[in-house]
DRENTORKOL-3810 file (N, C-alpha, C; in nm, 4 decimals):
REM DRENTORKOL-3810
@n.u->3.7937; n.v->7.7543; n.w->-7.8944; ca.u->3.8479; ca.v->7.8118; ca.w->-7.7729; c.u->3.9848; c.v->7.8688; c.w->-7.8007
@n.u->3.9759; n.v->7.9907; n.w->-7.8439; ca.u->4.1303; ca.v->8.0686; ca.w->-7.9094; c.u->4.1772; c.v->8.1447; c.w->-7.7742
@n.u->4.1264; n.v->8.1262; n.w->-7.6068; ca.u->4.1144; ca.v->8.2766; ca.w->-7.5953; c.u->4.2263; c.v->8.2053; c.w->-7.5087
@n.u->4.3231; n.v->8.2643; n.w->-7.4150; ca.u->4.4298; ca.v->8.2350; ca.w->-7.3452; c.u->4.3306; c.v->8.2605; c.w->-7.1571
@n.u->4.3537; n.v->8.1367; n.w->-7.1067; ca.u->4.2441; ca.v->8.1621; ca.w->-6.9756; c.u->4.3537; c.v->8.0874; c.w->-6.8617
@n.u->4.2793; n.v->8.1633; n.w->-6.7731; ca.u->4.4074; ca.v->8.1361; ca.w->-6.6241; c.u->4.3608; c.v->8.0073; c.w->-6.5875
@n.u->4.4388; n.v->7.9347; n.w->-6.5158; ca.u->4.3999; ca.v->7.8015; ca.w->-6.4666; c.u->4.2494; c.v->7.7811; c.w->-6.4055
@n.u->4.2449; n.v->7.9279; n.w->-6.3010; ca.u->4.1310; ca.v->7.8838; ca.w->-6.2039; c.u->4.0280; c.v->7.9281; c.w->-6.3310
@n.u->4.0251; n.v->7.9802; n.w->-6.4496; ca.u->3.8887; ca.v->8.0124; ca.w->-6.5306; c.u->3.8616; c.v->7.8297; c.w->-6.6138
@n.u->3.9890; n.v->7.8305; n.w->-6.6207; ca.u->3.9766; ca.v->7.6729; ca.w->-6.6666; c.u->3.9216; c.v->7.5903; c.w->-6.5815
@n.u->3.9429; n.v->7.5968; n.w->-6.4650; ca.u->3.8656; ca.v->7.4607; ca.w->-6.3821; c.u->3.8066; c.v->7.5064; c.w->-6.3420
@n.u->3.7025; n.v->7.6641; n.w->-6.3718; ca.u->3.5670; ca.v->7.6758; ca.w->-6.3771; c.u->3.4782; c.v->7.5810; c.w->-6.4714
@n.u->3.5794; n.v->7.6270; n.w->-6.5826; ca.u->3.4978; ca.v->7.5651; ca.w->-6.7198; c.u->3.4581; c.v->7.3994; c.w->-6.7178
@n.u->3.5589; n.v->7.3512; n.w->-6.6328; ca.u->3.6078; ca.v->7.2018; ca.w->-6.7063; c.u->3.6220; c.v->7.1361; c.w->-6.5650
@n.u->3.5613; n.v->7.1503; n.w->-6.4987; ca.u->3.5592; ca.v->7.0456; ca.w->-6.3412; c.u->3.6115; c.v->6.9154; c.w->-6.3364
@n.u->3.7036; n.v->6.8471; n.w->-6.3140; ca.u->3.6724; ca.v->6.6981; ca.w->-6.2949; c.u->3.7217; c.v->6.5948; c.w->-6.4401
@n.u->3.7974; n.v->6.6909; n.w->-6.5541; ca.u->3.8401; ca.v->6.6734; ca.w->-6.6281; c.u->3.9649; c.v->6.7263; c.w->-6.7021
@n.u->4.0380; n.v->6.6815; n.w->-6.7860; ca.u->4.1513; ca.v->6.6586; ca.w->-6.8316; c.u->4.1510; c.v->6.7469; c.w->-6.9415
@n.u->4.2508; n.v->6.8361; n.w->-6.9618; ca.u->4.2217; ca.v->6.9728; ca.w->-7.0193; c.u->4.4036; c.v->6.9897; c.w->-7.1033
@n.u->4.3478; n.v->6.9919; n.w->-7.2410; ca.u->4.5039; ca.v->6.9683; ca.w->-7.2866; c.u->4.5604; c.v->7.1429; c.w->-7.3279
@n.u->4.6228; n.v->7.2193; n.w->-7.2568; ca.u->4.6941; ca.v->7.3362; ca.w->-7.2986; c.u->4.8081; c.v->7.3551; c.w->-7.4205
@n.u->4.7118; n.v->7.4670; n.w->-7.5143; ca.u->4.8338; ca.v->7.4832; ca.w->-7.5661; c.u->4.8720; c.v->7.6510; c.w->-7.5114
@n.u->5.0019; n.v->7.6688; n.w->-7.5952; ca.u->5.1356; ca.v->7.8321; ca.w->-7.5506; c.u->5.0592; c.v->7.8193; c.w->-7.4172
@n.u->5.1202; n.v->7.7410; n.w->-7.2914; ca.u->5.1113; ca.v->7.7343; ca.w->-7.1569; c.u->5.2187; c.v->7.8444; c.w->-7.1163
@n.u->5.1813; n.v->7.9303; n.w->-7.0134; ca.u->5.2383; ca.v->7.9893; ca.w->-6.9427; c.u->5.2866; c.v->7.9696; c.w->-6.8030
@n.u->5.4006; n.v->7.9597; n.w->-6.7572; ca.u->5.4306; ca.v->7.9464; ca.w->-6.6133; c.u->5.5165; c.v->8.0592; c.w->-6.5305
@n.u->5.4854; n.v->8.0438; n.w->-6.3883; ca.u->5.5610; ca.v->8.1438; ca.w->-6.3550; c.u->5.7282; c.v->8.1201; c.w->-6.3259
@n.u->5.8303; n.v->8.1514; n.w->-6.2326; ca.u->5.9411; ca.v->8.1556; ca.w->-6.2222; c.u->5.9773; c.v->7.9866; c.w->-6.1901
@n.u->5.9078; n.v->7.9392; n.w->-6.0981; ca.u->5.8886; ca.v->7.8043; ca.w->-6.0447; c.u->5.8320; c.v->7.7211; c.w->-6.1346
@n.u->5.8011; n.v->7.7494; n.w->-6.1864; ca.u->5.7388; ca.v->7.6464; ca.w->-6.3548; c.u->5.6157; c.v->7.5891; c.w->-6.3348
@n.u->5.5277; n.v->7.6713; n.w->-6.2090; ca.u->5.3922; ca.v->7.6777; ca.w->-6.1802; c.u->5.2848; c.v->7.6912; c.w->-6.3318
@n.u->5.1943; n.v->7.6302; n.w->-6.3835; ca.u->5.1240; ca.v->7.6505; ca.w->-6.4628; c.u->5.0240; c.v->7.7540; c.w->-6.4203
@n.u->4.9704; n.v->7.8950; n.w->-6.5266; ca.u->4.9457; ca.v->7.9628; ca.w->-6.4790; c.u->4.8337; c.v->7.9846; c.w->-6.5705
@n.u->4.8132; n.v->7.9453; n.w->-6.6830; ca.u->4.7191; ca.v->7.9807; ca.w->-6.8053; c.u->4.7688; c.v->7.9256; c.w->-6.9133
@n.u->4.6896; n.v->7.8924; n.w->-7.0487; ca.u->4.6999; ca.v->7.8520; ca.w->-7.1423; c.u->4.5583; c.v->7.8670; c.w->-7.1990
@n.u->4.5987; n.v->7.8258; n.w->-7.3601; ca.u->4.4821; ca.v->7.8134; ca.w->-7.4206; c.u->4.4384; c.v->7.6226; c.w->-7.4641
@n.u->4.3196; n.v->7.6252; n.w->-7.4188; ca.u->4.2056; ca.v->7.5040; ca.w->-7.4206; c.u->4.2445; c.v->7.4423; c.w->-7.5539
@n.u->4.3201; n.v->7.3168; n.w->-7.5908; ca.u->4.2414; ca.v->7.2915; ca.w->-7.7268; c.u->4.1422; c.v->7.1475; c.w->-7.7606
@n.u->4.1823; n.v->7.1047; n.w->-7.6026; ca.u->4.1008; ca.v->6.9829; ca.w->-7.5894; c.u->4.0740; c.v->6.9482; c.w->-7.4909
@n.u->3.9100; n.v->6.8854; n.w->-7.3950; ca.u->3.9065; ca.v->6.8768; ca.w->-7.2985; c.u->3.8155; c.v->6.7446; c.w->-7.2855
@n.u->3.8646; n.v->6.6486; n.w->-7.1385; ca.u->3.7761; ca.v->6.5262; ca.w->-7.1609; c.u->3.7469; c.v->6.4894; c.w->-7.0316
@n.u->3.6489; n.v->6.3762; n.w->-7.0398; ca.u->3.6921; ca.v->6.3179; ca.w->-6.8900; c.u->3.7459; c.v->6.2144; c.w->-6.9291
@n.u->3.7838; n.v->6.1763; n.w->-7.0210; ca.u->3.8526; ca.v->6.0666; ca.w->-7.0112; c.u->4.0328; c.v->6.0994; c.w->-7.0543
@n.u->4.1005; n.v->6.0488; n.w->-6.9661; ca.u->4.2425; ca.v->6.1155; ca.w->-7.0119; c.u->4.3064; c.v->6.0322; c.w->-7.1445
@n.u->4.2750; n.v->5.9405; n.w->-7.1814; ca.u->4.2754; ca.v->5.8501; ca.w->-7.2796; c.u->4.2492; c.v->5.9352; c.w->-7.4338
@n.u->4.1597; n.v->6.0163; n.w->-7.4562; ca.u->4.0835; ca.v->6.0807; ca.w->-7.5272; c.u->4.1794; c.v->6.2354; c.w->-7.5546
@n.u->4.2161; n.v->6.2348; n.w->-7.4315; ca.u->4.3229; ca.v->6.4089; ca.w->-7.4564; c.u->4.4391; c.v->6.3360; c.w->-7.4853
@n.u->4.4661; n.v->6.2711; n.w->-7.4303; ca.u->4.6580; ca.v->6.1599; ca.w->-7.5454; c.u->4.6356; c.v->6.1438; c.w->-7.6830
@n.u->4.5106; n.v->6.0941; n.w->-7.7198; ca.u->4.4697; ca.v->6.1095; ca.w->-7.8575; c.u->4.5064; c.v->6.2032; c.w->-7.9261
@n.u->4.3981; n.v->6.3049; n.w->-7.8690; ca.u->4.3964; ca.v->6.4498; ca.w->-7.9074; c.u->4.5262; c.v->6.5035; c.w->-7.9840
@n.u->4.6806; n.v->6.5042; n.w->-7.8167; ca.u->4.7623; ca.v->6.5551; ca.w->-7.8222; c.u->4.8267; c.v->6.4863; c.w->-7.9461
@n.u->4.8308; n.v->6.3663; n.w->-7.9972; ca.u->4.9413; ca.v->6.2764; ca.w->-8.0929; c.u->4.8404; c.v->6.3473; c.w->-8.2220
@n.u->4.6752; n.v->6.4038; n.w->-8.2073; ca.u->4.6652; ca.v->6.4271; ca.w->-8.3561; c.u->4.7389; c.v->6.5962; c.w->-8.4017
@n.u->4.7397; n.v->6.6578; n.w->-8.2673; ca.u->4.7677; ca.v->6.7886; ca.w->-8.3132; c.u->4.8932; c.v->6.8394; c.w->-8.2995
@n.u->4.9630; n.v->6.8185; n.w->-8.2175; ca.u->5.0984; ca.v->6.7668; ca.w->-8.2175; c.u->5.1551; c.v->6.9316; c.w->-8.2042
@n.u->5.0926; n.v->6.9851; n.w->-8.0983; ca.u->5.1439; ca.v->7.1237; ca.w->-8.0455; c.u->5.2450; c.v->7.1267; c.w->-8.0229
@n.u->5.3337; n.v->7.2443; n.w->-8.0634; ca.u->5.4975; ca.v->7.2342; ca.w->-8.0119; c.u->5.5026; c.v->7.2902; c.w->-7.9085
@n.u->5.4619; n.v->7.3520; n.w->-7.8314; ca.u->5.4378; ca.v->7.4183; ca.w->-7.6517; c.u->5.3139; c.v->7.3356; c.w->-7.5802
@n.u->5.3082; n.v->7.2493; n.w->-7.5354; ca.u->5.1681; ca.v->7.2305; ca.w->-7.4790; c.u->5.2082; c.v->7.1983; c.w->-7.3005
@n.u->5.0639; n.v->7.1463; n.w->-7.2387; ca.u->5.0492; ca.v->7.0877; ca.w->-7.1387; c.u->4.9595; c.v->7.0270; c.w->-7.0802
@n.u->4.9276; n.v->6.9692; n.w->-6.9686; ca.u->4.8088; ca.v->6.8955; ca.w->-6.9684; c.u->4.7507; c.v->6.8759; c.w->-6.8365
@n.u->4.6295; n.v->6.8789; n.w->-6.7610; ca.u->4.6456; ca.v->6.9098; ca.w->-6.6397; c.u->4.4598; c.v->6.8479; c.w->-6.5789
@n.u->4.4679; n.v->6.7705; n.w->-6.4832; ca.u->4.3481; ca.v->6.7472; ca.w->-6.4204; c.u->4.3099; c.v->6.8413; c.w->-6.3373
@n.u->4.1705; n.v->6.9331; n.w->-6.3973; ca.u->4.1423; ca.v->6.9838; ca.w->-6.3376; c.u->4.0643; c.v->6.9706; c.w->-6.1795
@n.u->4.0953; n.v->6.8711; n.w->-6.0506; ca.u->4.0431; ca.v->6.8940; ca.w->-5.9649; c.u->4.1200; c.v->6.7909; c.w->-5.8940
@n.u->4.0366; n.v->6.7050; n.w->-5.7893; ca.u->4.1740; ca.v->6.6206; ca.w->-5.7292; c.u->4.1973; c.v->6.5206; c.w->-5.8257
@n.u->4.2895; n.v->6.4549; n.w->-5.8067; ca.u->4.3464; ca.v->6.3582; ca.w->-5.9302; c.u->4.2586; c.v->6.2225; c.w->-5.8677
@n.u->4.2327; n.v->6.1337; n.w->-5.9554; ca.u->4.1526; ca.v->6.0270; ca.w->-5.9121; c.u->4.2840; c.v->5.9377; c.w->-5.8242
@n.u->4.2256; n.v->5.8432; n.w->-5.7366; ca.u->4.2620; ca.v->5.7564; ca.w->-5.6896; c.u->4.3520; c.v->5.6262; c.w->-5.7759
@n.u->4.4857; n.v->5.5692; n.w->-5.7517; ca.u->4.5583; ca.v->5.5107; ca.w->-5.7994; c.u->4.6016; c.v->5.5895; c.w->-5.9590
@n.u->4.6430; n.v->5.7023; n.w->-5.9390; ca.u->4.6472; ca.v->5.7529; ca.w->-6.0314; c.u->4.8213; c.v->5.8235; c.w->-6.0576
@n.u->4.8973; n.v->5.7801; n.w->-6.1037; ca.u->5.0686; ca.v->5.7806; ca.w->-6.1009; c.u->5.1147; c.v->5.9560; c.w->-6.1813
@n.u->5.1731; n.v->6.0061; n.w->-6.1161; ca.u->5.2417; ca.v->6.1088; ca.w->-6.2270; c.u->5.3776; c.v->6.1122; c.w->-6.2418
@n.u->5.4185; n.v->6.0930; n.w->-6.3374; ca.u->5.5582; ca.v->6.1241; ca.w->-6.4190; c.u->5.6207; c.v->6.2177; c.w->-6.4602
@n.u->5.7193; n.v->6.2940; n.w->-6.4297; ca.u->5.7379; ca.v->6.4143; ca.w->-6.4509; c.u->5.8787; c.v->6.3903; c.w->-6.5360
END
């Protein structure tokens, strides 16, 4: 998955799962707007992996749909 895809083509692709971006793009507000795919899971456990093996210097990471229940974000 080399190709650079907008968010909403991504959570076409990837419903209901955890989608690790790399060279993420945002707009003025630091809205995520597109990136390229290099790992995708349902388990978010599995994309932390991912991220510590490949160790992108731009990345991001993003649930694609509602976030599950008891579920914390840290910014």
């Amino acid at each position: 998955m080399g190709e650079i895809l907008t968010i909403e083509e991504i959570g076409a692709l990837f419903p209901f799962e955890w989608v690790l971006l790399g060279d993420p793009r945002t707009d003025s507000s630091q809205k995520l707007l597109e990136g390229r795919v290099l790992f995708h899971s349902h388990d978010r456990n599995d994309v932390d992996r991912k991220l510590l093996e490949l160790r992108p210097s731009r990345f991001a990471f993003r649930y694609m749909g509602d976030l599950p229940e008891h579920t914390a974000m840290i910014l």
